[in-house]
C-alpha positions in Angstrom: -30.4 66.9 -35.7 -34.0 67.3 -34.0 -33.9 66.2 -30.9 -36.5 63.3 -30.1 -40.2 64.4 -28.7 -39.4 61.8 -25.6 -36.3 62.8 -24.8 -36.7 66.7 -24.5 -35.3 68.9 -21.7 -36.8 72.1 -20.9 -34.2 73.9 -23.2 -34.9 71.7 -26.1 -38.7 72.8 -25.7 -38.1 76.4 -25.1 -35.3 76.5 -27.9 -37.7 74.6 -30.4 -40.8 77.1 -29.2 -38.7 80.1 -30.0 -37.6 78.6 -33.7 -41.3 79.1 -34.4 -41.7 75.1 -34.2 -43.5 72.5 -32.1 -41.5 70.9 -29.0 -42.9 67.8 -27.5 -45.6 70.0 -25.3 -46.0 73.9 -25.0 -43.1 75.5 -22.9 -44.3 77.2 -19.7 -42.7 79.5 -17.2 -42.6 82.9 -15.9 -40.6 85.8 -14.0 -40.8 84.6 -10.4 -38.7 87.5 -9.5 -39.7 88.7 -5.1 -42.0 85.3 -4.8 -38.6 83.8 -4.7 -37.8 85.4 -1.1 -41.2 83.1 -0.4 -39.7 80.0 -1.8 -36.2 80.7 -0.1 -38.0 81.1 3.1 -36.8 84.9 3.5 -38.6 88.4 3.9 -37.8 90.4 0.0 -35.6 92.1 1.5 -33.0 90.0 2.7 -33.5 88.1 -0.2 -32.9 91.1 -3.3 -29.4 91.5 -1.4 -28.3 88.0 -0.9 -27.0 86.2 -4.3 -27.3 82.4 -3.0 -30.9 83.7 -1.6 -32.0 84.5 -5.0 -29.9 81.2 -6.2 -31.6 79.3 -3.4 -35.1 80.9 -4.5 -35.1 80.2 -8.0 -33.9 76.7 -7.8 -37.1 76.0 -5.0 -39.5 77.4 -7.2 -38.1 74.9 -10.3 -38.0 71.9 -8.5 -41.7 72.8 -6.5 -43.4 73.6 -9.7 -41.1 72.2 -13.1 -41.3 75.7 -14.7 -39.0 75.6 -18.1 -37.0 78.3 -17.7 -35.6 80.5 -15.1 -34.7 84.1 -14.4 -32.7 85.1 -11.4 -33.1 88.3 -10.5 -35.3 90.4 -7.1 -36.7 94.0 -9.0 -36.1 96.5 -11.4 -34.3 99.1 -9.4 -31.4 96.2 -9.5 -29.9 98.1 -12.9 -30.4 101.7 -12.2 -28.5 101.5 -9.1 -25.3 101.4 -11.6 -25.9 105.1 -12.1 -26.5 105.8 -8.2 -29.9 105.5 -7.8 -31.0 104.8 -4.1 -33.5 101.9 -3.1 -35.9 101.0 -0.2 -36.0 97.7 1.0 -39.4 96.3 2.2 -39.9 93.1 3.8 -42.8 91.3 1.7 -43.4 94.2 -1.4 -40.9 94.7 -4.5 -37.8 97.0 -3.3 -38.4 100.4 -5.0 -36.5 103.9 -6.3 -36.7 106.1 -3.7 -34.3 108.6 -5.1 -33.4 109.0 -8.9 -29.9 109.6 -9.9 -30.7 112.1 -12.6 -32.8 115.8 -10.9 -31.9 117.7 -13.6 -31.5 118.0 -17.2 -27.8 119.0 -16.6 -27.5 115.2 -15.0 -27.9 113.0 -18.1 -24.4 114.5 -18.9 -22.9 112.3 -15.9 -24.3 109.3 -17.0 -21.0 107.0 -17.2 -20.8 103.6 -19.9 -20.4 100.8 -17.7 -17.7 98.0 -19.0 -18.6 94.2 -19.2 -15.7 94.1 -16.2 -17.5 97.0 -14.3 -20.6 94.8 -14.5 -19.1 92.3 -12.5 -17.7 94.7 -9.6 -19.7 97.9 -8.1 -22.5 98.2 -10.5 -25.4 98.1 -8.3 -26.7 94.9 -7.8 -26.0 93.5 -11.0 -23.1 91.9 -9.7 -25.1 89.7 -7.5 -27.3 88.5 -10.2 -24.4 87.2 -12.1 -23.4 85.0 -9.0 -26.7 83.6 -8.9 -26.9 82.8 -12.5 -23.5 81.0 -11.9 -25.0 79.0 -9.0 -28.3 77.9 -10.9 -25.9 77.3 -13.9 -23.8 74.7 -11.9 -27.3 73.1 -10.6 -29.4 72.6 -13.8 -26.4 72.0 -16.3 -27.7 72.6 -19.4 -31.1 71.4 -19.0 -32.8 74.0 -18.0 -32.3 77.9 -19.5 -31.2 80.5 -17.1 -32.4 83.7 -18.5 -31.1 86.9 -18.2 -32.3 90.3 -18.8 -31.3 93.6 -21.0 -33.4 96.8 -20.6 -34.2 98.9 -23.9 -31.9 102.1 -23.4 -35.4 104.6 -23.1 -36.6 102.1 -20.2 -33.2 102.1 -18.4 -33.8 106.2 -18.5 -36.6 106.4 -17.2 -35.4 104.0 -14.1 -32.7 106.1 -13.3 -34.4 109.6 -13.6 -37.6 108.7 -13.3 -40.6 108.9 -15.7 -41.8 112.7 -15.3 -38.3 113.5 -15.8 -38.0 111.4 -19.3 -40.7 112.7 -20.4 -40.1 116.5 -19.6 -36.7 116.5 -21.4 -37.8 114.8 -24.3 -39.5 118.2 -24.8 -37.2 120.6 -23.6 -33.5 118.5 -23.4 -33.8 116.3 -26.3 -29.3 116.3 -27.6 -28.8 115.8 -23.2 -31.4 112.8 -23.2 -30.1 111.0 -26.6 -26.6 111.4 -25.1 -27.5 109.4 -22.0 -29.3 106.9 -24.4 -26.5 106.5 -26.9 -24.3 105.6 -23.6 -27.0 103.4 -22.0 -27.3 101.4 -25.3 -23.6 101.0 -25.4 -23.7 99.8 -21.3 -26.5 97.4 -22.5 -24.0 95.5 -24.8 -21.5 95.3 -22.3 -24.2 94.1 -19.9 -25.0 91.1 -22.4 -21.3 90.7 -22.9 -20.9 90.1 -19.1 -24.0 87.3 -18.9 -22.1 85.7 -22.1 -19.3 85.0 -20.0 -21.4 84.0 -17.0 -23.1 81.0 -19.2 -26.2 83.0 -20.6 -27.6 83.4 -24.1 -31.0 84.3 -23.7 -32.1 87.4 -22.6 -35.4 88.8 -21.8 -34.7 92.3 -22.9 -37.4 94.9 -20.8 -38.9 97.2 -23.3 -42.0 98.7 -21.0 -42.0 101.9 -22.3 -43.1 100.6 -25.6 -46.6 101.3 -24.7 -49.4 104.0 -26.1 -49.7 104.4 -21.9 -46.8 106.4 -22.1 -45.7 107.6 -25.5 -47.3 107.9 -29.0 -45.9 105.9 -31.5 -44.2 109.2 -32.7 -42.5 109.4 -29.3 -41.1 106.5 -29.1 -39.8 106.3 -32.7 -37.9 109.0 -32.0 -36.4 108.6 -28.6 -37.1 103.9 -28.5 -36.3 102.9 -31.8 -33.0 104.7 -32.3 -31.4 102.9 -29.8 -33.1 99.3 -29.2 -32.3 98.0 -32.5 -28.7 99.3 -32.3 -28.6 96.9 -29.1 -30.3 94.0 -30.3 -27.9 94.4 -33.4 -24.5 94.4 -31.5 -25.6 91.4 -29.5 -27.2 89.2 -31.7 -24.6 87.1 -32.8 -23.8 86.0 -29.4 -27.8 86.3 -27.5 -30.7 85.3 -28.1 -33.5 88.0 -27.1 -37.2 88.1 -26.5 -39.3 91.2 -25.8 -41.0 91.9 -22.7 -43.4 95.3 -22.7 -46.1 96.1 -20.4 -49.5 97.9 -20.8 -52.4 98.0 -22.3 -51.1 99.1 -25.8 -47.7 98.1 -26.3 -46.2 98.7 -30.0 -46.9 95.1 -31.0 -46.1 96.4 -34.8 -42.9 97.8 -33.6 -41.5 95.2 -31.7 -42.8 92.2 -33.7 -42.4 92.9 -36.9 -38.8 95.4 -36.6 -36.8 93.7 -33.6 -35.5 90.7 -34.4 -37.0 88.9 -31.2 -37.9 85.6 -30.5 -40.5 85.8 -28.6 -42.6 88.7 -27.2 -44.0 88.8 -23.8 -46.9 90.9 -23.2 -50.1 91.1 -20.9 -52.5 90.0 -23.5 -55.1 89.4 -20.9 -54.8 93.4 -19.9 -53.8 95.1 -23.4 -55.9 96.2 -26.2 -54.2 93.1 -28.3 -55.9 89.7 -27.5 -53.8 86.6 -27.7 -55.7 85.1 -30.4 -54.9 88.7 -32.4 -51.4 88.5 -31.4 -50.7 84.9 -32.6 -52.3 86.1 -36.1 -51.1 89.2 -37.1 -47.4 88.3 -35.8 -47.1 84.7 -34.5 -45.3 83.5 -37.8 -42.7 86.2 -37.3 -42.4 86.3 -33.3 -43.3 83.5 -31.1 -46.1 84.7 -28.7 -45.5 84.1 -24.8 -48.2 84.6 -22.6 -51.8 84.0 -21.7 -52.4 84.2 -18.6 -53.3 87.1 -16.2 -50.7 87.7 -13.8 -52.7 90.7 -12.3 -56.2 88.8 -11.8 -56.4 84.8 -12.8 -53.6 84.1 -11.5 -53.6 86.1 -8.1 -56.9 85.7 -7.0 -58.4 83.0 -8.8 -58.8 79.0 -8.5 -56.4 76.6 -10.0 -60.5 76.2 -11.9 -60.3 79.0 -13.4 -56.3 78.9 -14.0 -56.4 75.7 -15.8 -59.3 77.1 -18.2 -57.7 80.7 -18.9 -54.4 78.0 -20.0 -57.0 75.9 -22.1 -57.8 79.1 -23.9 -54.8 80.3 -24.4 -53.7 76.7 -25.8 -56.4 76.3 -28.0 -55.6 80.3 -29.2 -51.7 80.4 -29.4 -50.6 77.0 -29.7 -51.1 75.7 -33.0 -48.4 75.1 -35.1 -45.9 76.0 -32.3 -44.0 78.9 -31.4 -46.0 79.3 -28.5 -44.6 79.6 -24.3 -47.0 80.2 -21.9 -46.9 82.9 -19.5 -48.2 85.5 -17.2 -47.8 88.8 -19.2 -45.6 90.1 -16.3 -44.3 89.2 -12.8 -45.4 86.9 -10.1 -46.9 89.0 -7.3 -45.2 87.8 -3.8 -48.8 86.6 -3.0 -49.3 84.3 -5.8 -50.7 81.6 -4.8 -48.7 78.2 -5.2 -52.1 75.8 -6.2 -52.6 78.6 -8.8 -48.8 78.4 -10.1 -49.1 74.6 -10.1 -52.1 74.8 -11.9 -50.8 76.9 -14.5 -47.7 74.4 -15.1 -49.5 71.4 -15.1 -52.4 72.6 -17.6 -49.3 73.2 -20.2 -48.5 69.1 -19.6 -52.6 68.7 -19.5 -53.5 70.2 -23.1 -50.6 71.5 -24.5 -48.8 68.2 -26.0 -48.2 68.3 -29.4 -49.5 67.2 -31.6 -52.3 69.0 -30.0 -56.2 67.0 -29.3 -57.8 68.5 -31.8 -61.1 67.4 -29.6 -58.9 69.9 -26.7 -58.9 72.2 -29.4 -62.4 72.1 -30.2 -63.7 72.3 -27.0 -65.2 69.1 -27.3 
């Protein structure tokens, strides 16, 4: 039964949104993943190693600003610490890799499969995500999604032996590289096993290698596309996942038209692809999440000149639903919160459905 326009939560508008259709307003949220040490009222640091800090974060920064989803988690480095990489804590910055696990092409050899019970114990910091989810979970109810997050096997490499490293043995240790990815693809389902049984069944699943920055399209089809579907595949009947991918040309006519995502998150205001292109060419396949510049707009700019990149992204992505906007990537830890505000409430402002078709217009 369709749930009444007056009567949705946030998870009825983000569910509805992803289904391609029209909630009662556009859905809006983001990753507010260190600028919830900020709202916690602790330095990053403490916060990325404290699960009821990153609880305690999260659940300030929905009830401050009335964001429609949630996703509890401090950095990246968080998963690759499974495989032994080592991280630097900073007080008011992103914690960071300061020592990959894998030095040598021999290395990819030692990655290990983690189980949906190792998950839960020693790997890295993962474990203290799942607490957090469980203490949001127990605060919202069901009202609210609590996202979690996957990483695309060829991502997850290049976090635990860095970049250069990827790269070189793609070229001169392909069979030791596809072994670590076949094993990282098979963690990454018992990683979406173990947020299942925490509560969660959406995932953003990370795919910022998917980008012409890096890799050609060849590239990537040889060492990405292997393995991601094979992961969306075996969780699909259990979670729900929408693409994130960074850059300024991510394979849009990969991920849109050959993942089955619902959604895809990208930096439209950054990339080569416009959102007005994006919602075109793919948006009744994949709904489109983003619109607004995380990097620029939203950092550095007036709630002004927020609330009119929103309007244009509105008028651009919004029609006929399937439509959440979004920054195309993180939070810094200096956004400001006028600007955040700005960005929430110009979803409540423009974005009701059925949309003003004076808003639309710009009359």
């Amino acid at each position: 039964m369709r749930v009444k326009k007056e009567k949705m939560t946030s998870a009825d508008r983000v569910m509805l949104a992803m289904g391609l259709d029209e909630p009662d307003r556009v859905p809006v949220g983001c990753l507010p993943l260190t600028i919830g040490a900020r709202m916690a009222g602790v330095t990053v640091d403490k916060y990325a190693q404290d699960a009821k800090l990153i609880a305690k974060g999260q659940l300030v920064f929905y009830e401050k600003f009335g964001v429609d989803f949630l996703c509890p988690m401090s950095d990246i480095a968080m998963a690759a610490e499974a495989w032994g990489t080592k991280t630097r804590f900073v007080k008011t910055s992103t914690p960071y890799t300061v020592e990959y696990a894998v030095k040598k092409p021999e290395d990819w050899e030692k990655i290990d499969k983690i189980s949906a019970s190792e998950w839960w114990e020693e790997a890295g910091r993962i474990p203290l995500v799942l607490e957090a989810q469980d203490i949001i979970i127990d605060k919202v109810e069901s009202t609210v999604p609590v996202i979690g997050f996957l990483v695309s096997p060829i991502t997850l490499a290049s976090w635990i032996g860095g970049l250069d490293r990827v790269s070189i043995d793609m070229i001169k240790a392909p069979d030791l590289l596809h072994r670590a990815l076949r094993v990282l693809t098979e963690s990454m389902v018992e990683l979406a096993k173990a947020l299942y049984d925490n509560g969660i069944c959406v995932c953003y699943m990370v795919c910022t290698r998917a980008t012409r920055d890096i890799y050609t399209l060849e590239q990537y089809m040889e060492f990405g596309t292997p393995y991601d579907p094979k992961l969306i595949e075996s969780v699909k009947h259990f979670m729900v996942l929408m693409g994130h991918v960074c850059g300024r040309e991510p394979f849009l006519e990969i991920l849109a038209p050959l993942y089955s995502f619902v959604g895809i998150n990208f930096w439209d205001r950054g990339s080569k692809y416009d959102i007005a292109f994006a919602k075109r060419k793919y948006g009744r396949m994949t709904p489109i999440i983003g619109g607004v510049d995380q990097t620029r707009t939203l950092l550095y700019g007036t709630p002004e000149e927020v609330e009119a990149e929103c309007l244009d992204a509105i008028r651009k992505a919004a029609p006929g639903g399937g439509f959440i906007l979004a920054p195309g990537c993180e939070l810094s830890f200096e956004t400001p919160d006028e600007n955040i505000a700005a960005m929430v409430n110009a979803a409540r402002k423009y974005g009701t459905y059925p949309l003003d078709e004076k808003i639309l217009r710009g009359a």
